[in-house]
TITI-99116 format. One record per residue (C-alpha): residue number from 1; residue in one letter; x, y, z. Coordinates in nm, 4 decimals. Layout:
N
+-----+-----+----------+----------+----------+
:   n : res :        u :        v :        w :
+-----+-----+----------+----------+----------+
: NUM :   A :        X :        Y :        Z :
...
+-----+-----+----------+----------+----------+
! end
This chain:
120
+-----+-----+----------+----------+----------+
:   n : res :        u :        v :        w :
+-----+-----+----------+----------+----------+
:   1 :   X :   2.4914 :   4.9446 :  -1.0639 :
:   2 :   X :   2.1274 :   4.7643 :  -1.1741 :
:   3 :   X :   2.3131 :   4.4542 :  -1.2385 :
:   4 :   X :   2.4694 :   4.4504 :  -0.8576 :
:   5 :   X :   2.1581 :   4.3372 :  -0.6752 :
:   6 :   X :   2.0649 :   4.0859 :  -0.9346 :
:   7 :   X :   2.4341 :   3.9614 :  -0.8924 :
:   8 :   X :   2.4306 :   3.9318 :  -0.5581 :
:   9 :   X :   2.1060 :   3.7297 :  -0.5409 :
:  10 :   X :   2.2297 :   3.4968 :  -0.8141 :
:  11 :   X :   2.4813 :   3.4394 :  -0.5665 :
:  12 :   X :   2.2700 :   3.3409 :  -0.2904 :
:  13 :   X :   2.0393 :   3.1465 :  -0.4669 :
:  14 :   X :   2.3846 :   2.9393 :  -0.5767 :
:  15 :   X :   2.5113 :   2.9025 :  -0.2324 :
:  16 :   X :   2.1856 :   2.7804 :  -0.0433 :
:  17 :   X :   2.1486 :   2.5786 :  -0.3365 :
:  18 :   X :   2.4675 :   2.3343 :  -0.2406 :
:  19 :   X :   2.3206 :   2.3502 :   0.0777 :
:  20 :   X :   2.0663 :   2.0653 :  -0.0099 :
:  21 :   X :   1.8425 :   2.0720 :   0.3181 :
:  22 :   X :   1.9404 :   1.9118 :   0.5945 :
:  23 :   X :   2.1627 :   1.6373 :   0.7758 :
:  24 :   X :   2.0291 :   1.3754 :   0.4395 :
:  25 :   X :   2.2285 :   1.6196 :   0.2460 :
:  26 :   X :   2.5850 :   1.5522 :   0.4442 :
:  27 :   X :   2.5614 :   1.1522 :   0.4714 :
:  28 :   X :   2.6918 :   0.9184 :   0.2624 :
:  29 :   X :   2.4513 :   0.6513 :   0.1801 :
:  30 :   X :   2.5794 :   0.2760 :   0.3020 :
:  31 :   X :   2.7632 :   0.2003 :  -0.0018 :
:  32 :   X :   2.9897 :   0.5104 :   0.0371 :
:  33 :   X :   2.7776 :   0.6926 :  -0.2612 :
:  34 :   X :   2.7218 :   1.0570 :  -0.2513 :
:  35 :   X :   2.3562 :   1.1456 :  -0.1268 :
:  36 :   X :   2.0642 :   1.2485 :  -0.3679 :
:  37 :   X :   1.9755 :   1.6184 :  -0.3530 :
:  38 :   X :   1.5991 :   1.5258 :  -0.2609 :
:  39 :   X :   1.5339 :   1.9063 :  -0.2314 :
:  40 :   X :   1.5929 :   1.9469 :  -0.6396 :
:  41 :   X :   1.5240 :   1.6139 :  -0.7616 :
:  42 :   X :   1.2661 :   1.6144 :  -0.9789 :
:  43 :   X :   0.9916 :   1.4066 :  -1.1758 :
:  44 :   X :   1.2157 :   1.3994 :  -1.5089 :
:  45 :   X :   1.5378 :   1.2790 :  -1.3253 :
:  46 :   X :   1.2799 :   1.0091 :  -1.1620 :
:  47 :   X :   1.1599 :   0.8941 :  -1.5000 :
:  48 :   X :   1.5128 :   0.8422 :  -1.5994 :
:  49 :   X :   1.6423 :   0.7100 :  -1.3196 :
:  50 :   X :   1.7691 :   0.3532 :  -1.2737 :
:  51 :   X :   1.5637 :   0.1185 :  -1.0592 :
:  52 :   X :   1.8192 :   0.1692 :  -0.7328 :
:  53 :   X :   1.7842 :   0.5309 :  -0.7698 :
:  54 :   X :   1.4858 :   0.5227 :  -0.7373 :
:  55 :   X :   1.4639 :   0.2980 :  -0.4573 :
:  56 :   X :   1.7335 :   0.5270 :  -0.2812 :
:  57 :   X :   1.5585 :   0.8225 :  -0.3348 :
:  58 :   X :   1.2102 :   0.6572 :  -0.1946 :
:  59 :   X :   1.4321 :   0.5262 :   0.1054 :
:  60 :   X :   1.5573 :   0.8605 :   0.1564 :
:  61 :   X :   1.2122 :   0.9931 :   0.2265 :
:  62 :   X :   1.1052 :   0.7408 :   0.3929 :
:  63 :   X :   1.3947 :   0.8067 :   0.6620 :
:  64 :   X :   1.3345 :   1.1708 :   0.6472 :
:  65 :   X :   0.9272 :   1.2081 :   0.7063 :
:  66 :   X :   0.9342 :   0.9456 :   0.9750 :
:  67 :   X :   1.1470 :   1.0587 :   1.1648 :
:  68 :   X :   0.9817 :   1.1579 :   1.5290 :
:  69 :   X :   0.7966 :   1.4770 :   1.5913 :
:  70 :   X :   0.9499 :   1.6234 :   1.8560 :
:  71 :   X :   0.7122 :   1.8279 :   2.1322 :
:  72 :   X :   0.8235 :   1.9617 :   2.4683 :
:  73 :   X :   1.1905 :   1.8342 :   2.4596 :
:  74 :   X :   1.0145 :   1.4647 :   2.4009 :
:  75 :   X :   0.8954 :   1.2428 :   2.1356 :
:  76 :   X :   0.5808 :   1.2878 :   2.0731 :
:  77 :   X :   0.5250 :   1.1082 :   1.7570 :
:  78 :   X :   0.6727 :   0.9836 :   1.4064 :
:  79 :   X :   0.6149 :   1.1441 :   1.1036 :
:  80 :   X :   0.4106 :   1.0023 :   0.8254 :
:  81 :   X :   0.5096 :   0.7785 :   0.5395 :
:  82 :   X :   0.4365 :   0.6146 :   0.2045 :
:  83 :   X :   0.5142 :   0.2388 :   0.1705 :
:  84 :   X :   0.7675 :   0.1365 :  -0.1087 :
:  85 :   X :   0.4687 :   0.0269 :  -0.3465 :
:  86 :   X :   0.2933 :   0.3591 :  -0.2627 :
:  87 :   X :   0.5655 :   0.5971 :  -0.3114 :
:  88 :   X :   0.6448 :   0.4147 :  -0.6859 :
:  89 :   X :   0.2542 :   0.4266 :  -0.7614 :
:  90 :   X :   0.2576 :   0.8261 :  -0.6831 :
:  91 :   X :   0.5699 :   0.8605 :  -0.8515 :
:  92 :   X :   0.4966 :   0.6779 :  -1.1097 :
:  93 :   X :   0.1712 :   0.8202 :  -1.1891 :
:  94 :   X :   0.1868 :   1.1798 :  -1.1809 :
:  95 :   X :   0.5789 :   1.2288 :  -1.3093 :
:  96 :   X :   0.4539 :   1.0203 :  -1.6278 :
:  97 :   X :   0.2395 :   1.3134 :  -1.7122 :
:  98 :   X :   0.3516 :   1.5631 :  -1.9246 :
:  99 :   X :   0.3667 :   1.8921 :  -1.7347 :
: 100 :   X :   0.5146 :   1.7381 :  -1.4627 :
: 101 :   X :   0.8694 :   1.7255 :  -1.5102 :
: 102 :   X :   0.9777 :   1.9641 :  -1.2594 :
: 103 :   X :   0.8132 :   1.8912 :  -0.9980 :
: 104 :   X :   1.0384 :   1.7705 :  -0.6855 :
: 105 :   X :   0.9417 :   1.4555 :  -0.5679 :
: 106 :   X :   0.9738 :   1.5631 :  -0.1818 :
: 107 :   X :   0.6847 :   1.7558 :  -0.2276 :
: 108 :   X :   0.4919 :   1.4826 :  -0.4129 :
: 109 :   X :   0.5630 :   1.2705 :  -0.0640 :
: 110 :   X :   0.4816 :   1.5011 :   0.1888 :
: 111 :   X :   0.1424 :   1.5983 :   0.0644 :
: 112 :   X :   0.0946 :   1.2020 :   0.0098 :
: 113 :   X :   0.2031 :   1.0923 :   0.3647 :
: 114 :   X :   0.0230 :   1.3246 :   0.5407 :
: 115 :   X :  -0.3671 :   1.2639 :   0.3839 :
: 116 :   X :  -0.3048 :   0.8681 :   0.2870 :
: 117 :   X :   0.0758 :   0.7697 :   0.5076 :
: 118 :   X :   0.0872 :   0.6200 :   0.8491 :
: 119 :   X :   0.3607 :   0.5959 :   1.1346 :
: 120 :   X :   0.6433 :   0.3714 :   1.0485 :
+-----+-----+----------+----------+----------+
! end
């Protein structure tokens, strides 16, 4: 009986993690490829990623943080975001280090953006 609620939360854990995060999760991207799981991507898969994946996955955060910030059933503003040459540096940088192989790059971006990003 123990083992029941550690089953059961194993269980969750694997069915929210399909669920990836959001509408980035359920688009193709233009060339028909599946989507990147931003939510669990993480500084080792970045350091051996190909130059396009990378440049997807930097895309894909790009589109997601500046999108607008909605206030009062209008726009009110745009999110935040890293230029191309920014988001690499950052990248770059700390996933180069040696403790940081898991840490997910979304999380890397969104502290970034919001000290050192601007509207796009």
């Amino acid at each position: 009986m123990r083992g029941a609620p550690i089953a059961a939360a194993l269980s969750a854990a694997a069915l929210l993690a399909g669920c990836g995060g959001g509408g980035g999760a359920t688009r193709l991207a233009a060339d028909g490829a599946p989507p990147i799981p931003l939510a669990t991507f993480k500084c080792g898969q970045w350091q051996a990623a190909r130059a396009d994946i990378q440049q997807t996955v930097i895309d894909e955060l790009h589109g997601f943080y500046g999108l607008p910030v909605s206030g009062q059933r209008r726009t009110a503003a745009y999110g935040t975001v890293l230029t191309d040459s920014q988001a690499r540096s950052l990248f770059d940088g700390w996933c180069s280090q040696p403790f940081a192989g898991n840490f997910t790059l979304y999380k890397l971006y969104a502290r970034a953006a919001a000290f050192g990003g601007t509207a796009p």
